[in-house]
C-alpha positions as CSV (number, residue, x, y, z in Angstrom):
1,X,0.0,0.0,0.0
2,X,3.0,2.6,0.8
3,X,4.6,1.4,-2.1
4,X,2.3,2.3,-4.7
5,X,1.3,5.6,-3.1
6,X,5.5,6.4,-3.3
7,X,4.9,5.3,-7.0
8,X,2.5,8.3,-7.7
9,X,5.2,11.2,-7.3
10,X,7.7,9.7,-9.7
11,X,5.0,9.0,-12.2
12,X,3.7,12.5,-12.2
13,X,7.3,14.1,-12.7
14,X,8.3,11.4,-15.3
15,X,4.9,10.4,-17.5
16,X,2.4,13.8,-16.1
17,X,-0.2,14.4,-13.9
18,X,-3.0,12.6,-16.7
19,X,-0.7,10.0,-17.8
20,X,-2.5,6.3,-17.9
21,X,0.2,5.3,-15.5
22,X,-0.3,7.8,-13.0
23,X,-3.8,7.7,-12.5
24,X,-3.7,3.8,-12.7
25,X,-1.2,4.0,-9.2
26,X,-3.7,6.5,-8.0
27,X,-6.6,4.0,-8.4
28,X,-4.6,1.0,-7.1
29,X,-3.7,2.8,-3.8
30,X,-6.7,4.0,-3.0
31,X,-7.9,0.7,-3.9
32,X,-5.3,-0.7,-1.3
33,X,-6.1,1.6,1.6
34,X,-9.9,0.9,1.0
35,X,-9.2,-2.8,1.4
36,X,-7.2,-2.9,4.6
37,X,-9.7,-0.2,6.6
38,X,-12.2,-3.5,7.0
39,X,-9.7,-6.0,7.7
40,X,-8.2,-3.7,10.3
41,X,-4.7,-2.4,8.6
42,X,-5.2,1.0,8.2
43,X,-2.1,3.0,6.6
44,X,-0.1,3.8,9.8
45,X,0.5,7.3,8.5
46,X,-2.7,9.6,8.2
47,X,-1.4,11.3,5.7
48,X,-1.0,8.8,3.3
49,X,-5.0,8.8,2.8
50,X,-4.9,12.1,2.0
51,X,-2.0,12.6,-0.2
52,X,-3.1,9.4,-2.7
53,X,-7.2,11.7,-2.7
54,X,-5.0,14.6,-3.5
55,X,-3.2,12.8,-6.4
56,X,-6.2,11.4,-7.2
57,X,-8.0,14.7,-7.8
58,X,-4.7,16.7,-9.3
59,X,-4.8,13.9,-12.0
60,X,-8.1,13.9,-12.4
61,X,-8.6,17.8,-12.9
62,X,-5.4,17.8,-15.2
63,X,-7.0,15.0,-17.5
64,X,-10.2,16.6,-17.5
65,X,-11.9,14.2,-15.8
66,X,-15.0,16.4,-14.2
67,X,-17.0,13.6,-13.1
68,X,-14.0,11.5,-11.3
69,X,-12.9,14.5,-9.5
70,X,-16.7,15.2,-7.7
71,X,-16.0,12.4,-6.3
72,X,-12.8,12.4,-4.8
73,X,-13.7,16.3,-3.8
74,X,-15.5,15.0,-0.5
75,X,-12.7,12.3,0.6
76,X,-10.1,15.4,1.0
């Protein structure tokens, strides 16, 4: 889960903000820190949530996607 959200930051300097690759890391750690919440493995680091939303919604607005970023808008 750490992993891929440390994957975002080089993939946004390297391929952009709406690359395919970049907002495919995005997905799959959010996707990772959705799936440990209910088994009890939260990130330890708060701000971990908060910075994969935040790339989440920065590649999202840069690619144009309106509709994906109302709904990340809430999560941060």
């Amino acid at each position: 889960m750490k992993l891929q959200a440390m994957l975002i930051i080089p993939l946004i300097h390297t391929k952009g903000y709406a690359a395919l690759e970049t907002i495919a890391a995005v997905e799959r750690a959010s996707l990772l820190i959705e799936q440990a919440k209910p088994i009890g493995e939260p990130p330890e680091d708060p701000l971990l949530l908060f910075a994969v939303l935040g790339g989440s919604f920065a590649a999202n607005v840069v690619a144009g996607n309106v509709e994906a970023c109302h709904d990340v808008a809430p999560a941060c």
